[in-house]
C-alpha positions in Angstrom: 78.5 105.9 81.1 79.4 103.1 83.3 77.8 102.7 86.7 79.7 101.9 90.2 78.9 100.3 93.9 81.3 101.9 96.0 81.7 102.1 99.8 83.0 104.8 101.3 85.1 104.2 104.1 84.6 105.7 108.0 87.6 107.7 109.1 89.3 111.0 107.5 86.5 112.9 106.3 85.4 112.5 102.4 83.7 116.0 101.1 81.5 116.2 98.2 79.5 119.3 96.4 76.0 119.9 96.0 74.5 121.1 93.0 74.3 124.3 94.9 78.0 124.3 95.5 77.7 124.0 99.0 80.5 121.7 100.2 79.6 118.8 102.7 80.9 115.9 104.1 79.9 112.4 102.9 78.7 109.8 105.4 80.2 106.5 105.4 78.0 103.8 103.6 77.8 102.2 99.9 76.5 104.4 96.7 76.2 103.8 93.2 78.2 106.4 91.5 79.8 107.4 88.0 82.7 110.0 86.7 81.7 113.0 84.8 83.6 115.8 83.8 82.7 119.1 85.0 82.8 123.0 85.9 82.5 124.4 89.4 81.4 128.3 90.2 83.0 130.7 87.9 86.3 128.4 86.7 84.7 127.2 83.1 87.7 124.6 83.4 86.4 120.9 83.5 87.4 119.1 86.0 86.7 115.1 87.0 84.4 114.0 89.7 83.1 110.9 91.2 79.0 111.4 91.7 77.8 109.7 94.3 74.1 109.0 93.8 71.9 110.4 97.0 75.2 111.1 99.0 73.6 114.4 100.1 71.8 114.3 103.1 69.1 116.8 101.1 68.4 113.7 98.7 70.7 114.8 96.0 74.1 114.1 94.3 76.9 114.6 95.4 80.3 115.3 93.6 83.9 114.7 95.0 86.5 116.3 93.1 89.5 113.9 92.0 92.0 116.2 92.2 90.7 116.9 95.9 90.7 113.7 97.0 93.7 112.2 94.2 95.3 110.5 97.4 92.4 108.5 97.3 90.5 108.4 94.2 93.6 107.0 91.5 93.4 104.3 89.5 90.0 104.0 89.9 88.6 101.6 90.0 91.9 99.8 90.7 92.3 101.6 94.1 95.2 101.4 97.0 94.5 99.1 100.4 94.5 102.9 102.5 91.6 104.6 99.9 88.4 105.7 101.6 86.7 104.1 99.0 86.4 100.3 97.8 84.7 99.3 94.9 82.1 97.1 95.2 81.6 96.4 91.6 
């Protein structure tokens, strides 16, 4: 599994999941991150996510949902000038 720097960008608010599934926003700052594919609450459907290591203000991971956030997260990591997120890496 391949490993990425990323920055996430201040403005419009990024939201991630906790392992909990509570959904909170993620603070503006670098993380290393990775793509895995999963399921969230009772949909058994996978889905892709970009984990951002220690992103939760708790100490965990947390996950931000592509297809929440497509605007932003496509062609990773080839991403648009406007993304909240640059790739450091």
């Amino acid at each position: 599994m391949k490993q990425y720097r990323v920055l996430v960008k201040g403005g419009r608010p990024i939201a991630g999941y906790r392992a909990d599934g509570g959904r909170v926003r993620v603070m503006p700052r670098e993380y290393d991150c990775y793509w895995l594919s999963i399921a969230r609450g009772q949909d058994p459907t996978l889905r892709a996510a970009l984990r951002l290591i220690g992103a939760d203000s708790l100490g965990g991971d947390l996950d931000v949902m592509k297809d929440e956030f497509s605007d932003d997260l496509d062609g990773f990591p080839e991403l648009k000038s406007d993304s909240k997120f640059e790739v450091l890496n």
